[in-house]
N, CA, C and O atoms as a printed pandas DataFrame, in Angstrom:
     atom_number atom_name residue_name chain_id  residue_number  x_coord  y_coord  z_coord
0              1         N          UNK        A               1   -0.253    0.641   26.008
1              2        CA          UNK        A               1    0.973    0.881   25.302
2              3         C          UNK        A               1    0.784    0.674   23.794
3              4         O          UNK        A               1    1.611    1.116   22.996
4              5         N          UNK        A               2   -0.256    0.033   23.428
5              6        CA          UNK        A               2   -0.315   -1.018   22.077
6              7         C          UNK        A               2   -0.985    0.207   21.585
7              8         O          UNK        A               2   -0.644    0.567   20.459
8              9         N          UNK        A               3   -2.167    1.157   22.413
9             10        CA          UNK        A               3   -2.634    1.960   21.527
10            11         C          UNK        A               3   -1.397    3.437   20.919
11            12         O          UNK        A               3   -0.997    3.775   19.804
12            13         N          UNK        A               4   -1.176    3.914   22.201
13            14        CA          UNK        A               4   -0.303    4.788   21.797
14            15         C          UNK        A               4    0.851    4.848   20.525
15            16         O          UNK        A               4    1.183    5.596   19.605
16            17         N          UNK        A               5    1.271    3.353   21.208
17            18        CA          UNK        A               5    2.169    2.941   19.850
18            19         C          UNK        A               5    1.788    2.975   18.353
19            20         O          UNK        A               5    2.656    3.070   17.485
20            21         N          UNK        A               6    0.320    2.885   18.039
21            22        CA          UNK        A               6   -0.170    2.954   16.952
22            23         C          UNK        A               6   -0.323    4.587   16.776
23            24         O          UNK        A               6    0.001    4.960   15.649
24            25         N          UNK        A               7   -0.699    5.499   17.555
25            26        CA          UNK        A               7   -1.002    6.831   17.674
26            27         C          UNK        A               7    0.308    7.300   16.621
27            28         O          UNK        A               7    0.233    7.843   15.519
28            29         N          UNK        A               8    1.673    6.823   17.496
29            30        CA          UNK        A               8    2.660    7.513   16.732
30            31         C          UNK        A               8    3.121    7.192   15.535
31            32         O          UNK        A               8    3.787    7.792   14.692
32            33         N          UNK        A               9    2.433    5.653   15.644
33            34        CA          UNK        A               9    2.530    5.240   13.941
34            35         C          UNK        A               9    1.593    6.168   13.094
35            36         O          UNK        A               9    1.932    6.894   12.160
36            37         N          UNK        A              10    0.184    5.965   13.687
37            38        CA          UNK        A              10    0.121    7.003   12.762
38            39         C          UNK        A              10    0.127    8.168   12.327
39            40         O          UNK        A              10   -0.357    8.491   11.242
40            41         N          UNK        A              11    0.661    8.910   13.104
41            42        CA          UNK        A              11    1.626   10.171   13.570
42            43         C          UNK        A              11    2.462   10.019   12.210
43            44         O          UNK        A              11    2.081   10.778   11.319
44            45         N          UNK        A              12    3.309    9.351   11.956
45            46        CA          UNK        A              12    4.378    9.021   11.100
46            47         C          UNK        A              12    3.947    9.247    9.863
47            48         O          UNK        A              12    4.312   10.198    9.171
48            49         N          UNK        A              13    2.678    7.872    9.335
49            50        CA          UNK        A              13    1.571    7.438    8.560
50            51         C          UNK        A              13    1.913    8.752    7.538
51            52         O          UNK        A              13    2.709    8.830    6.602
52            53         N          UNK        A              14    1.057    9.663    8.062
53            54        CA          UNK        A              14    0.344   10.929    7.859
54            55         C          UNK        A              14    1.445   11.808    7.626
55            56         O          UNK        A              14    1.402   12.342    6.518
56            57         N          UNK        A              15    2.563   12.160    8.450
57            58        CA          UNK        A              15    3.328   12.436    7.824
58            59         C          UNK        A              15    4.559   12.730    6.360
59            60         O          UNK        A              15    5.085   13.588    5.652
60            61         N          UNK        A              16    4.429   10.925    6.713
61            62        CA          UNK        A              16    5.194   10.764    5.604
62            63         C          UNK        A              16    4.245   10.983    3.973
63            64         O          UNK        A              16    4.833   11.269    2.930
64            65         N          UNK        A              17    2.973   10.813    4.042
65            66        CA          UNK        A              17    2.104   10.708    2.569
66            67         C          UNK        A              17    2.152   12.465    2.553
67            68         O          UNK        A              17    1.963   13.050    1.487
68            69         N          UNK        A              18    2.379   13.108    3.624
69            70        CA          UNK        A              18    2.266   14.501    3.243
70            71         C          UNK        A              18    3.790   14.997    2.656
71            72         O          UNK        A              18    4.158   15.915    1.923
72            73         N          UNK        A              19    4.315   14.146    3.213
73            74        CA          UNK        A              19    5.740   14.562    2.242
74            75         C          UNK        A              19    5.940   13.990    1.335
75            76         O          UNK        A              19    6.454   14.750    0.514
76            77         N          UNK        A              20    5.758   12.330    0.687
77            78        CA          UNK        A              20    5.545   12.025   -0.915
78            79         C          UNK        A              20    5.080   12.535   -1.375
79            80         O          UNK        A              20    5.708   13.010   -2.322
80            81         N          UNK        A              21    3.369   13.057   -1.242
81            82        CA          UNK        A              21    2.863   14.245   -2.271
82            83         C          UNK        A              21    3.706   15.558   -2.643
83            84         O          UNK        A              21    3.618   16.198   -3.691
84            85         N          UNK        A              22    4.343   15.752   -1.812
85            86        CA          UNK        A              22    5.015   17.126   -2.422
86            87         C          UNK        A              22    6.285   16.608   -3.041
87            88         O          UNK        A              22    6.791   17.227   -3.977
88            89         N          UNK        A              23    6.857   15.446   -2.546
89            90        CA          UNK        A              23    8.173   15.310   -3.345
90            91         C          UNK        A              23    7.479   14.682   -4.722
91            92         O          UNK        A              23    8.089   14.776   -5.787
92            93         N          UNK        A              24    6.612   14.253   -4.678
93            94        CA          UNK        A              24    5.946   13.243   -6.463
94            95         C          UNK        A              24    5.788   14.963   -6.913
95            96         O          UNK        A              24    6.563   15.590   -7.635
96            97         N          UNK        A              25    4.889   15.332   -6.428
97            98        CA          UNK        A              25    4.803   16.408   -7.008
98            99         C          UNK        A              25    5.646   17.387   -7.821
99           100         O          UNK        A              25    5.227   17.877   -8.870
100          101         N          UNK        A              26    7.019   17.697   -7.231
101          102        CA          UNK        A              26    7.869   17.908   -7.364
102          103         C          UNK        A              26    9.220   17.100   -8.826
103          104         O          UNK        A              26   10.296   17.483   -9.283
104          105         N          UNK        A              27    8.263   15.808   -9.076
105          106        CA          UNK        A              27    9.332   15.114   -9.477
106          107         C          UNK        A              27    9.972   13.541   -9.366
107          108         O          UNK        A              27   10.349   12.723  -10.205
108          109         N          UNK        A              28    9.897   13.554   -7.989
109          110        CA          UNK        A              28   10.714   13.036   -7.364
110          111         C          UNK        A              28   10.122   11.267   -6.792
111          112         O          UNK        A              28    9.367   11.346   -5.823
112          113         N          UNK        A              29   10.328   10.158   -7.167
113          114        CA          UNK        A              29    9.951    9.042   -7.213
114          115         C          UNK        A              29    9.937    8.889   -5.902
115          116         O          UNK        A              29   10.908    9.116   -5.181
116          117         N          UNK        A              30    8.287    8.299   -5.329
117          118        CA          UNK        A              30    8.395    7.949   -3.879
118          119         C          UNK        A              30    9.301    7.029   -3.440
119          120         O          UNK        A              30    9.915    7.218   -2.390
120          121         N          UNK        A              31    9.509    5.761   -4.313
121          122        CA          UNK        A              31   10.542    4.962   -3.963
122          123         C          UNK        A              31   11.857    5.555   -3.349
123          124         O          UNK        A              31   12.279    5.463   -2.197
124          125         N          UNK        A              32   12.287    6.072   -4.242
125          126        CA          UNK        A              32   13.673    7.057   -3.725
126          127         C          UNK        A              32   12.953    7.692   -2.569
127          128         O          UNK        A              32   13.316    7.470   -1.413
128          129         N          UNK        A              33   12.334    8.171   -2.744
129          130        CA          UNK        A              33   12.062    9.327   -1.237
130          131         C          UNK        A              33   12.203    8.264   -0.219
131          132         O          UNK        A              33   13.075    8.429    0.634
132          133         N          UNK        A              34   11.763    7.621   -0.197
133          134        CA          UNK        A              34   11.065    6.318    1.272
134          135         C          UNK        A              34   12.740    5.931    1.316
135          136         O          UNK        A              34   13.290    5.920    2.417
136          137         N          UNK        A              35   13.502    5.627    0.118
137          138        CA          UNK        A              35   14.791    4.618    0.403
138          139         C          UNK        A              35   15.467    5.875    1.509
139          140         O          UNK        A              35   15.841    5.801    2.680
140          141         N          UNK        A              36   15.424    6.856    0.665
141          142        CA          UNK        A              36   16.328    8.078    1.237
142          143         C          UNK        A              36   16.189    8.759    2.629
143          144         O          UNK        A              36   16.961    9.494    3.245
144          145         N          UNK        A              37   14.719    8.184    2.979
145          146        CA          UNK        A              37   14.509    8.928    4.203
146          147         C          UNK        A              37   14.720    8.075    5.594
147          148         O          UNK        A              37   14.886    8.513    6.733
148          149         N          UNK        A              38   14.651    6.502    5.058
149          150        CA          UNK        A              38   14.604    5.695    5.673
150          151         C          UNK        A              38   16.179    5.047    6.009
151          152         O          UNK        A              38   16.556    4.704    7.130
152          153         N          UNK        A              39   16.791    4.992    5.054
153          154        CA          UNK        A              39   18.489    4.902    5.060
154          155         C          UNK        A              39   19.101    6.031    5.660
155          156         O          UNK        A              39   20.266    6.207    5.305
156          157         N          UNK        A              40   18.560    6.978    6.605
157          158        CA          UNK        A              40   19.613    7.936    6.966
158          159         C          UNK        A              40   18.426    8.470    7.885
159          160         O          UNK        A              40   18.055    7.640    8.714
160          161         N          UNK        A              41   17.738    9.725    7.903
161          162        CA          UNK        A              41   17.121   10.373    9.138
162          163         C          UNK        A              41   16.434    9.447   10.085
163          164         O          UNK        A              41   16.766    9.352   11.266
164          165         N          UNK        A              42   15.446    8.753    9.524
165          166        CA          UNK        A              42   14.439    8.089    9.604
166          167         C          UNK        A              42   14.506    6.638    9.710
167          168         O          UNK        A              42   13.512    5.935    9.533
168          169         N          UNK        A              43   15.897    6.078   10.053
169          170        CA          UNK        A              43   15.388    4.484    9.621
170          171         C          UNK        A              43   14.723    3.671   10.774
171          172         O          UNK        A              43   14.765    4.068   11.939
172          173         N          UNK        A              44   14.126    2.546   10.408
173          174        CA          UNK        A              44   13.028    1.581   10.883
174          175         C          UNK        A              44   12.081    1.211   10.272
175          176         O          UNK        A              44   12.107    1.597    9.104
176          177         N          UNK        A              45   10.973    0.442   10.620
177          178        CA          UNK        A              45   10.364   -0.393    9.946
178          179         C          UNK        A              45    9.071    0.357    9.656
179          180         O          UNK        A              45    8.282   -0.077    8.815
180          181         N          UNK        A              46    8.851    1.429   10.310
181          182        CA          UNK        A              46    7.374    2.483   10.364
182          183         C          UNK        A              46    7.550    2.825    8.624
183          184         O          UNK        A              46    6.966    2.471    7.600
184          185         N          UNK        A              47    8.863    3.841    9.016
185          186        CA          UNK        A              47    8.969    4.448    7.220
186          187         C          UNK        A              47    9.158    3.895    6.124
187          188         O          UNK        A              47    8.783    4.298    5.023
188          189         N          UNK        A              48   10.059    2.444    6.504
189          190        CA          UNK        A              48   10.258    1.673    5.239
190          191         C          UNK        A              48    9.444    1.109    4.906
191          192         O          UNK        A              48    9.183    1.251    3.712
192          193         N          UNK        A              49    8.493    0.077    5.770
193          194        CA          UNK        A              49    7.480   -0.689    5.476
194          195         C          UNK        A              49    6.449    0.233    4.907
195          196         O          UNK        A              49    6.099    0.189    3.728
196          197         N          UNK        A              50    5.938    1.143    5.871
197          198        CA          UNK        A              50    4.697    1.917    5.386
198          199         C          UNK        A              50    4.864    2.806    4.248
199          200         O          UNK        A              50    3.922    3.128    3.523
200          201         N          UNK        A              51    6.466    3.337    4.033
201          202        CA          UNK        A              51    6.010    4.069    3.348
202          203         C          UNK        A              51    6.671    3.430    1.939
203          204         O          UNK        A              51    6.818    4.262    1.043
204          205         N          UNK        A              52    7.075    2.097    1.644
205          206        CA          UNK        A              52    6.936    0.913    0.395
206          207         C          UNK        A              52    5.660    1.086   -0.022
207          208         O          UNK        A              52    5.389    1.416   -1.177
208          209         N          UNK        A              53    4.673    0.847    1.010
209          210        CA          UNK        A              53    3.744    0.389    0.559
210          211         C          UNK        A              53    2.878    2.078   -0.039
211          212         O          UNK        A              53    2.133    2.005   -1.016
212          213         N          UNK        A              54    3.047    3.138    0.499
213          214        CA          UNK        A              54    2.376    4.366    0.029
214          215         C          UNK        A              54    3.413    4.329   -1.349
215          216         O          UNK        A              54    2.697    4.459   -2.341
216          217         N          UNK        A              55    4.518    4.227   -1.645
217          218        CA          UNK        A              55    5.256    4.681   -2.853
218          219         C          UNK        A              55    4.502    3.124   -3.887
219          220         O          UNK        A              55    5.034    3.385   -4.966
220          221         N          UNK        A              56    4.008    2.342   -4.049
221          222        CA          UNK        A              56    3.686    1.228   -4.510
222          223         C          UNK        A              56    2.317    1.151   -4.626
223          224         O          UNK        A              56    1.750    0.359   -5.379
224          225         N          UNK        A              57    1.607    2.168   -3.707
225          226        CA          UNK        A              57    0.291    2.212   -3.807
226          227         C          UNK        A              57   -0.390    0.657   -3.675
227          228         O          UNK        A              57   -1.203    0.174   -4.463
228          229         N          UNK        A              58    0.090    0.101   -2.628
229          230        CA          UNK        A              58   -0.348   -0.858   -2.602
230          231         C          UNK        A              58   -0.926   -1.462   -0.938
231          232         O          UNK        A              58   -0.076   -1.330   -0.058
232          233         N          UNK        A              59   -1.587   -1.770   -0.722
233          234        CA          UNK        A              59   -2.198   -1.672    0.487
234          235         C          UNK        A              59   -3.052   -2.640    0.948
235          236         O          UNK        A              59   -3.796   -2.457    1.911
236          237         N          UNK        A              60   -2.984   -3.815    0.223
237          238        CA          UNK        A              60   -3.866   -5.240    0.545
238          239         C          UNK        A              60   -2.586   -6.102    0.235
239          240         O          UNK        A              60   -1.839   -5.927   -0.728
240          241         N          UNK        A              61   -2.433   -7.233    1.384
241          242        CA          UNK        A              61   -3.245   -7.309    2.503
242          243         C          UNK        A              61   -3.099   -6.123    3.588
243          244         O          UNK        A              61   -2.073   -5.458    3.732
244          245         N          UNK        A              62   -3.891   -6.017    4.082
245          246        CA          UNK        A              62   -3.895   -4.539    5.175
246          247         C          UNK        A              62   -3.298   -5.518    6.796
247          248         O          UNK        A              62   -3.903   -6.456    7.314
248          249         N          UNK        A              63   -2.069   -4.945    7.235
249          250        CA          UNK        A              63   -1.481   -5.519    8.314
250          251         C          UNK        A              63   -2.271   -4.616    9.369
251          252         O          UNK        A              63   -2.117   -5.141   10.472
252          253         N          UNK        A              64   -2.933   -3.648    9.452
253          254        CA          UNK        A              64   -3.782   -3.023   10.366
254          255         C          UNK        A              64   -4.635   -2.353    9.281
255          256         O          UNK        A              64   -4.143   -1.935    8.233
256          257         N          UNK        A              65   -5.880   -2.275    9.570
257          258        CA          UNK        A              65   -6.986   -1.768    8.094
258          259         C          UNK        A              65   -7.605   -0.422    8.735
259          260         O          UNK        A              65   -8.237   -0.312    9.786
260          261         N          UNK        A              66   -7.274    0.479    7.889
261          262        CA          UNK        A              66   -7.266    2.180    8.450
262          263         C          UNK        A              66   -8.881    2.155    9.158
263          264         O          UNK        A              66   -9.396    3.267    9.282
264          265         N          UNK        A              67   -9.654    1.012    9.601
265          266        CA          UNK        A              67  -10.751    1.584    9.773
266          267         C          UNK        A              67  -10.268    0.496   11.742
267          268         O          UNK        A              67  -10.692    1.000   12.782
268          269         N          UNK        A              68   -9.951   -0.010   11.764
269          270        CA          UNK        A              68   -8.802   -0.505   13.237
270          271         C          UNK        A              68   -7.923    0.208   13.875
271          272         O          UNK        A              68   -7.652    0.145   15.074
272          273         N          UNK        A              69   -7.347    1.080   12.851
273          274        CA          UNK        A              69   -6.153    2.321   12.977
274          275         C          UNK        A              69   -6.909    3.651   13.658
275          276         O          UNK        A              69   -6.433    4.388   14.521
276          277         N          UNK        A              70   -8.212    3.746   13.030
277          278        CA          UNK        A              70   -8.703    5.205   13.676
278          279         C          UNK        A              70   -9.590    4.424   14.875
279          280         O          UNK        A              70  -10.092    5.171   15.714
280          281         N          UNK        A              71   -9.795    3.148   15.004
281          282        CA          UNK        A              71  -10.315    2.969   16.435
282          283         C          UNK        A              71   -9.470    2.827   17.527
283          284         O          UNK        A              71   -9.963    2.488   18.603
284          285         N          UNK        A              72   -7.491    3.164   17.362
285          286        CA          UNK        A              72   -6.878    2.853   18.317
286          287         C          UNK        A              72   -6.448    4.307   18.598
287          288         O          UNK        A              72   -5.883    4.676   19.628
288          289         N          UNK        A              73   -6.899    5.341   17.203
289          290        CA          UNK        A              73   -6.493    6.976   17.527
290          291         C          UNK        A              73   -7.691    7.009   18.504
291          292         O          UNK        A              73   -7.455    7.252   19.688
292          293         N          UNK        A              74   -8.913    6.791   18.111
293          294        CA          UNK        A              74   -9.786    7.733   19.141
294          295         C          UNK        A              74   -9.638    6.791   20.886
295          296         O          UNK        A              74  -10.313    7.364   21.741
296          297         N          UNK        A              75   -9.003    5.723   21.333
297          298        CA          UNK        A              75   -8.889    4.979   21.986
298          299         C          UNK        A              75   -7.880    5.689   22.830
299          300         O          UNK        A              75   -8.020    6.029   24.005
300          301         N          UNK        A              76   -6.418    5.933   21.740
301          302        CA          UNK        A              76   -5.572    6.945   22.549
302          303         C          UNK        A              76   -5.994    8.466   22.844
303          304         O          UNK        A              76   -5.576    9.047   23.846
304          305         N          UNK        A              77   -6.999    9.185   21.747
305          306        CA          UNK        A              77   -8.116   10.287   22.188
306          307         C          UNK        A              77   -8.613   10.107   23.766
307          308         O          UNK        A              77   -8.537   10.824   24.764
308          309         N          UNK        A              78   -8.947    9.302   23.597
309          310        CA          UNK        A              78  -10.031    9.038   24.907
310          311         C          UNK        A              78   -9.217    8.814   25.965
311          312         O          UNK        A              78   -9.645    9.483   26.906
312          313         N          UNK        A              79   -8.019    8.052   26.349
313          314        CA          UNK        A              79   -6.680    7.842   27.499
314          315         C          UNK        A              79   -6.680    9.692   27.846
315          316         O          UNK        A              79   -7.036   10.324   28.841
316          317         N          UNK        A              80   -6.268   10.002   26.892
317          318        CA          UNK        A              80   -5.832   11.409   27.270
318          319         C          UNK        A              80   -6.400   12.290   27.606
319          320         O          UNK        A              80   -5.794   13.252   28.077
320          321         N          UNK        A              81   -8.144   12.287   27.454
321          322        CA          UNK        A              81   -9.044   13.036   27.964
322          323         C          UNK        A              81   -9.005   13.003   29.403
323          324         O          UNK        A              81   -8.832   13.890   30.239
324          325         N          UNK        A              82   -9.273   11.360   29.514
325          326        CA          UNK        A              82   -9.508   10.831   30.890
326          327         C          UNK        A              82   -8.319   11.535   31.883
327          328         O          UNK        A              82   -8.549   11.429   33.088
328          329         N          UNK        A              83   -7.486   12.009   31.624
329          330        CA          UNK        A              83   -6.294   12.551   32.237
330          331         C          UNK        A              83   -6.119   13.826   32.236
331          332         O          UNK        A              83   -5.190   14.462   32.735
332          333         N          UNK        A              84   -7.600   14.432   31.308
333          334        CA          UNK        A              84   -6.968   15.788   31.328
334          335         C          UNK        A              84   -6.176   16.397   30.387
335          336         O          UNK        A              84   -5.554   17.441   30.586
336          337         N          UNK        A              85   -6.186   15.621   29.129
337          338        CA          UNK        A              85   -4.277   16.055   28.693
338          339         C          UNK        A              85   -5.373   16.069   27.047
339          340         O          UNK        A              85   -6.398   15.403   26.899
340          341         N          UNK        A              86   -4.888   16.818   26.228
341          342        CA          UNK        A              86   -5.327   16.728   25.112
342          343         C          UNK        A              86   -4.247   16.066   23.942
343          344         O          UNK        A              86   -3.099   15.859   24.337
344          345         N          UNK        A              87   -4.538   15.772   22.698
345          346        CA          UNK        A              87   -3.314   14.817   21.828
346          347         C          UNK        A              87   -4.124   15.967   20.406
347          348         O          UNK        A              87   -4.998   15.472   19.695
348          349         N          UNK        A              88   -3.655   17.509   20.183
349          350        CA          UNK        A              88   -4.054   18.134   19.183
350          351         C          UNK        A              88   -3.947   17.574   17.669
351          352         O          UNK        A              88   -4.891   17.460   16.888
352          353         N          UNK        A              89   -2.490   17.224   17.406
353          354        CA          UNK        A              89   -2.654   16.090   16.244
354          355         C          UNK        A              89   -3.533   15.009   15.882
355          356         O          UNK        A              89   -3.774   14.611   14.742
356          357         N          UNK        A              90   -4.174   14.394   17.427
357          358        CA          UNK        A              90   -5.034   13.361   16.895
358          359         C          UNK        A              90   -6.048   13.409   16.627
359          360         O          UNK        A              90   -6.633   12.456   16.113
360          361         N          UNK        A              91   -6.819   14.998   16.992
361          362        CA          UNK        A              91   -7.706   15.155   15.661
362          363         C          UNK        A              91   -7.921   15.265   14.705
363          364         O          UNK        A              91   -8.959   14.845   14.195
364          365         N          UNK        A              92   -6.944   15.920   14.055
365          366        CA          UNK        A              92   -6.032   15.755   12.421
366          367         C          UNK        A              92   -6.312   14.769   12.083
367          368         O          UNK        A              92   -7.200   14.643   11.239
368          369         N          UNK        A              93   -5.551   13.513   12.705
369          370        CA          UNK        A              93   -5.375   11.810   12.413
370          371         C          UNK        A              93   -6.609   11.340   12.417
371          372         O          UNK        A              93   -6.796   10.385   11.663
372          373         N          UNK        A              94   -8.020   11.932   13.385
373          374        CA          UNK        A              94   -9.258   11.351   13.160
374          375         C          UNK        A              94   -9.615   11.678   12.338
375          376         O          UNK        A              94  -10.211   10.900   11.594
376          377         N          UNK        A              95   -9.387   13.544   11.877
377          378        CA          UNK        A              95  -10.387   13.590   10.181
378          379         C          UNK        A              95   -9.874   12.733    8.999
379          380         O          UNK        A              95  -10.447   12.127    8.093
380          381         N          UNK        A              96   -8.415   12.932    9.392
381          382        CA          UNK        A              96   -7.714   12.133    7.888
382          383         C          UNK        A              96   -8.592   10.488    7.968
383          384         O          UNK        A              96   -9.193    9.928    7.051
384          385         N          UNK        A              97   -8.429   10.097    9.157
385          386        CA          UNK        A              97   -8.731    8.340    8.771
386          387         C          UNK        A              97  -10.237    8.299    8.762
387          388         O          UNK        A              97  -10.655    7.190    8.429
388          389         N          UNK        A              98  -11.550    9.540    9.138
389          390        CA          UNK        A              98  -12.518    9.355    8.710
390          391         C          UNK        A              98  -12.734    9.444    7.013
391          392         O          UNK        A              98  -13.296    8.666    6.241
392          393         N          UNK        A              99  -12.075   10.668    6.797
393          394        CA          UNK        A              99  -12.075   10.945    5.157
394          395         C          UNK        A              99  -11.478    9.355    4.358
395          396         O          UNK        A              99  -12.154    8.877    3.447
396          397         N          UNK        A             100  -10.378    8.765    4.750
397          398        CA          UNK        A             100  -10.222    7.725    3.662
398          399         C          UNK        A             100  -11.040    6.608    3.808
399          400         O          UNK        A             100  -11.286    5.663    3.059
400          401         N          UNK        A             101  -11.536    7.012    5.300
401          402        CA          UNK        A             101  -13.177    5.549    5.644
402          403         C          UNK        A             101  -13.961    5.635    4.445
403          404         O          UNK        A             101  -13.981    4.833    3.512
404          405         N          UNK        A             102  -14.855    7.119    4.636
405          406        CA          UNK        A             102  -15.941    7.456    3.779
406          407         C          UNK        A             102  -15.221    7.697    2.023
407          408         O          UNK        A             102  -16.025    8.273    1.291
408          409         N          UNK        A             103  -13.923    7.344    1.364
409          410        CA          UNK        A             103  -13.303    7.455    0.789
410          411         C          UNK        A             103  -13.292    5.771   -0.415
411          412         O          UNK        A             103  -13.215    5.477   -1.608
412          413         N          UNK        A             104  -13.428    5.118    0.940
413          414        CA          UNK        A             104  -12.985    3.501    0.686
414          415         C          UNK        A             104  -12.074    2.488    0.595
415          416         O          UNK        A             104  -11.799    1.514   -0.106
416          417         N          UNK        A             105  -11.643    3.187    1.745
417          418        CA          UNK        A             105  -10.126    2.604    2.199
418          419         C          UNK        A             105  -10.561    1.883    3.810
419          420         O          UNK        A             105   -9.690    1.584    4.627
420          421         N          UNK        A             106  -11.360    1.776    3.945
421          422        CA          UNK        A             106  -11.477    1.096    5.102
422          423         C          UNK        A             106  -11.017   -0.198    5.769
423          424         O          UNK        A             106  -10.819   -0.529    6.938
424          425         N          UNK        A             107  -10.892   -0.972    4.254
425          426        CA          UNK        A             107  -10.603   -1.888    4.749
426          427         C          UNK        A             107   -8.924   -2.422    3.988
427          428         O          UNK        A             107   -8.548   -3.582    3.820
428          429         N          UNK        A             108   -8.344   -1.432    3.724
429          430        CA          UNK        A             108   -7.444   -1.210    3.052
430          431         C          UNK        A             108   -6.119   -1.157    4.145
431          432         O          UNK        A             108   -6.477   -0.603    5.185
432          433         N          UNK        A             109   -4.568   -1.623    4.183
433          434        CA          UNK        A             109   -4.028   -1.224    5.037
434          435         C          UNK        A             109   -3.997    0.789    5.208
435          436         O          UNK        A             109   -4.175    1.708    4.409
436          437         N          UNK        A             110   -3.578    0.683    7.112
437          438        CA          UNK        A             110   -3.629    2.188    6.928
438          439         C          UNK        A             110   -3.014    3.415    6.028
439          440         O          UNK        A             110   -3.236    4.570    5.665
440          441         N          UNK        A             111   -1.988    2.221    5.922
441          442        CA          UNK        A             111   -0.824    3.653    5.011
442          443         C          UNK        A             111   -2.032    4.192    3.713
443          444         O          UNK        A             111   -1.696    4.994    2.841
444          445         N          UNK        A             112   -2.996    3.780    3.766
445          446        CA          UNK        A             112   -3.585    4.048    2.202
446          447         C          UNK        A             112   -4.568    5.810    2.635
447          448         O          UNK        A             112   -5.553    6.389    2.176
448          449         N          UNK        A             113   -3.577    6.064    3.727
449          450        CA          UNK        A             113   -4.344    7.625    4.035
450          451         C          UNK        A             113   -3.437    8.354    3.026
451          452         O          UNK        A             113   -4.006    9.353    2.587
452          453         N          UNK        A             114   -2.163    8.158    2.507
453          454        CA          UNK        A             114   -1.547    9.004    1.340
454          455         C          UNK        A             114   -2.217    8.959   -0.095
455          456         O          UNK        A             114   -1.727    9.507   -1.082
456          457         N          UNK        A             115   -3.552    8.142   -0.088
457          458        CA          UNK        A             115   -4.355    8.628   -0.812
458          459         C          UNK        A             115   -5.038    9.985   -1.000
459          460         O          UNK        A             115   -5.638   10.405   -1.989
460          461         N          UNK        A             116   -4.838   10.494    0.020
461          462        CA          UNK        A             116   -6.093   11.274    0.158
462          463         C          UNK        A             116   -5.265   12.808   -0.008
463          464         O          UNK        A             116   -5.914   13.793    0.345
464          465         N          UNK        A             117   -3.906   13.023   -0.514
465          466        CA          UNK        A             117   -3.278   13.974   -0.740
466          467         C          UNK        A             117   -2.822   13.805   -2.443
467          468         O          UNK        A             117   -2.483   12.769   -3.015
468          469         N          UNK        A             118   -2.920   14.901   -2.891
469          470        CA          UNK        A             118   -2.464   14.843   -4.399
470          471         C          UNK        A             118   -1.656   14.279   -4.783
471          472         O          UNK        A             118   -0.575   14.646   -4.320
472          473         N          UNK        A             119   -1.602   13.407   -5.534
473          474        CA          UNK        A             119   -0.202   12.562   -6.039
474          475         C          UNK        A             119   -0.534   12.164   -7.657
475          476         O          UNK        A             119   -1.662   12.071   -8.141
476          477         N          UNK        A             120    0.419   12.009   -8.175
477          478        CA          UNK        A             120    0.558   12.416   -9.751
478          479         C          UNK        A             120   -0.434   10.724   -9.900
479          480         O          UNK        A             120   -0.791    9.935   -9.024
480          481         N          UNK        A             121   -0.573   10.711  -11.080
481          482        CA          UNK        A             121   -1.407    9.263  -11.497
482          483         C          UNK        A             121   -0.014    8.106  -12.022
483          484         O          UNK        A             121    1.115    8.429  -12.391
484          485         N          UNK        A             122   -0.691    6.517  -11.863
485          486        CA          UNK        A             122    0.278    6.049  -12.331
486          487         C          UNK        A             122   -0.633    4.844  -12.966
487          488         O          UNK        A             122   -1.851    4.852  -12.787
488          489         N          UNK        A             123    0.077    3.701  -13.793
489          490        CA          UNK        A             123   -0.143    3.113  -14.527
490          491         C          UNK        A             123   -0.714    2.945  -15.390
491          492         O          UNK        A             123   -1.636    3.732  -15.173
492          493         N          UNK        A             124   -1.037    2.284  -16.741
493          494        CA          UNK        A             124   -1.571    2.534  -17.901
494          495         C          UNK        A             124   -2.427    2.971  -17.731
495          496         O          UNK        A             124   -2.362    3.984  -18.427
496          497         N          UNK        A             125   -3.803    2.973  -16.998
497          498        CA          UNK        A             125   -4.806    3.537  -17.306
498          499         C          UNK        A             125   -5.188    4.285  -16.187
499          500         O          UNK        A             125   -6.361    4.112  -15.855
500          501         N          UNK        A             126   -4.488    5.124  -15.463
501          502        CA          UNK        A             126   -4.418    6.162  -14.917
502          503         C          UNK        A             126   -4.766    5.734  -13.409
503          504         O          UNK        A             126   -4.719    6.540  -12.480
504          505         N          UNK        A             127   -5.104    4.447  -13.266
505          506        CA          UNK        A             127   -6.078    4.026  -11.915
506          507         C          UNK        A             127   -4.597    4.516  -10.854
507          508         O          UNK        A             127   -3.418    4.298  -11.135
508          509         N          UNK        A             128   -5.137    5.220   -9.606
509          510        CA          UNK        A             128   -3.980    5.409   -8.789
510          511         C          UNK        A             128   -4.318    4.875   -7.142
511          512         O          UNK        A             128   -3.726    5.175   -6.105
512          513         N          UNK        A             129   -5.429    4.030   -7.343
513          514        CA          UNK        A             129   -6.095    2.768   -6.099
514          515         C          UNK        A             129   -5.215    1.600   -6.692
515          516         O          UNK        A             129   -5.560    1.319   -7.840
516          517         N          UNK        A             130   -4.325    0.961   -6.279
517          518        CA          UNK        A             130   -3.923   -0.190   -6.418
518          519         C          UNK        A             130   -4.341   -1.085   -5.141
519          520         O          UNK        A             130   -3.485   -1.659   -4.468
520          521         N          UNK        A             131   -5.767   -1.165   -4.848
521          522        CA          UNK        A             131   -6.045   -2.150   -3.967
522          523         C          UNK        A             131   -5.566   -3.502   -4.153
523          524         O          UNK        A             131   -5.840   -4.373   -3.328
């Protein structure tokens, strides 16, 4: 149950950094996005928590570290083989959390896969890793 449950977290994860990039992109302050999505379609602790921490770019201490996160995707990968049943998204979710492995986010919490999509730069000196 513990793995799956993470599957759809990071189901969510991935989601949501693909929609801050286009709303930053756009303009539009992740903060607000996360308050807005989370106060009305979306609320719970997946979008608010995780996605604070993608609008804040901030990701240490890591409450699950994206390199734990892709060992519970390929874990729920592997349940579903064994059954016959395929999970097409969670190969998606394996390239994304290999790319921010070999990236250097490994040991970073997971939400730090909204790295790995375009997002405008922030603070004085442009750094947009706030490990």
């Amino acid at each position: 149950m513990k793995v799956l449950g993470n599957y759809l977290i990071a189901s969510a994860i991935q989601s949501l950094g693909e929609v801050m990039s286009v709303g930053e992109g756009a303009g539009v302050e992740g903060a607000d996005l996360v308050e807005l999505l989370s106060s009305t379609i979306f609320p719970g602790p997946v979008y608010s928590a995780y996605g604070a921490l993608m609008a804040a770019r901030t990701y240490q201490p890591a409450g699950l570290s994206t390199e734990l996160g892709r060992k519970d995707l390929r874990l729920a990968l592997s349940a579903a083989s064994a059954q016959g049943q395929q999970l097409p998204l969670g190969a998606v979710l394996e390239s994304v959390f290999d790319q921010a492995i070999d990236a250097g986010y490994a040991g970073d919490d997971w939400a730090s896969v909204a790295e790995l999509r375009p997002r405008p730069q922030v603070g004085p000196t442009g750094d947009d890793r706030n490990r």
